[in-house]
N, C-alpha and C positions, 0 to 999 in steps of 0.2 A: 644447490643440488637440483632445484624444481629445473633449472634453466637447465643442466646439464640432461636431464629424465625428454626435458622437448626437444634438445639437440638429436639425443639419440632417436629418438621416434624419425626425426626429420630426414637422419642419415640412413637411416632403414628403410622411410617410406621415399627416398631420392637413389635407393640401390646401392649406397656406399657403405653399408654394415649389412652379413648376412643376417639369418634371422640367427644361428647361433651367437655372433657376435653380439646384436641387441638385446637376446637374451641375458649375455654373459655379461654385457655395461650395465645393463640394466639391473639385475643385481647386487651388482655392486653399487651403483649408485643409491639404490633405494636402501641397501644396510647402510651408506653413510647416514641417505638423510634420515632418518629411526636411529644413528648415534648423535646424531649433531640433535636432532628435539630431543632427545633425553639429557644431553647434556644442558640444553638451552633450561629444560625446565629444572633440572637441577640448583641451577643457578638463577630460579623463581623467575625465569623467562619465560614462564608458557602462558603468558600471559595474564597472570597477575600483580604485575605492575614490577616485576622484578628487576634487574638492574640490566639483562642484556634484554630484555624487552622496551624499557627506556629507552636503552644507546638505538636500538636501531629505529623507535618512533617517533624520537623529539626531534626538534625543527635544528636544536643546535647539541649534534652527537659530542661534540668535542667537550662541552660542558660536563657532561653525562661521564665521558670517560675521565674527567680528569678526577671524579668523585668516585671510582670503581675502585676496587681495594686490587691490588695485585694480582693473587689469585683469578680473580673474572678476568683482570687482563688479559695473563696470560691463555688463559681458555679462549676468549676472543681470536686473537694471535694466532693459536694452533687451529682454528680452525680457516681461518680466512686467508692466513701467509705464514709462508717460508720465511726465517732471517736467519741468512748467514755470515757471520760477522769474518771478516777477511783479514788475512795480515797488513796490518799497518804500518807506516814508518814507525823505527822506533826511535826518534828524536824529539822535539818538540817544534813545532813550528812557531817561528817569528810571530807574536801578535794573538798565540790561541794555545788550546791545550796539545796534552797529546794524543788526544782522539781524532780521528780524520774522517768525514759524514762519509767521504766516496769508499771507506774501508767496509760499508755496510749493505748487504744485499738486502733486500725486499720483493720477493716474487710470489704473485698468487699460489695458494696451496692448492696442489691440480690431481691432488689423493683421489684415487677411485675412481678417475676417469678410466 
């Protein structure tokens, strides 16, 4: 969100957002990031050693998240990506299940821009 608050600045102060426009990003950007710290600290993130304060300051996040109960999961998830899982064959393929990794999107969540 901080990155998203200096892009706009940037596009404002290089003439490619009016000042309405900056206003209006602006905005919105700043209501996400005041939902994303209320949720962070919900979830004892705000920096009292809470579990999404952990995930994003330890040397190895992946450890961090495999110890996060569900719930924080998916809170992480909505806030940092899209997934949308796509129709997949419905067979089974030779050698594996029947889930297929290419049936599954993954794209940054680009809310509020």
């Amino acid at each position: 969100m901080e990155a998203r608050l200096r892009e706009n600045q940037e596009d404002c102060d290089n003439g490619l957002k009016t000042r309405a426009q900056y206003f209006d990003s602006n905005e919105r950007n700043l209501g996400r990031l005041r939902e994303v710290e209320a949720r962070i600290a919900e979830a004892g993130g705000d920096g009292t050693g809470g579990p999404f304060s952990e995930l994003v300051r330890r040397s190895d996040p992946a450890a961090v998240w495999d110890r996060l109960d569900l719930g924080v999961r998916r809170m992480v998830l909505r806030e940092i990506a899209v997934v949308t899982v796509l129709p997949g064959p419905r067979v089974r393929r030779p050698g594996s299940g029947y889930s297929d990794p290419t049936s599954v999107l993954v794209e940054p969540n680009r809310a509020g821009q």
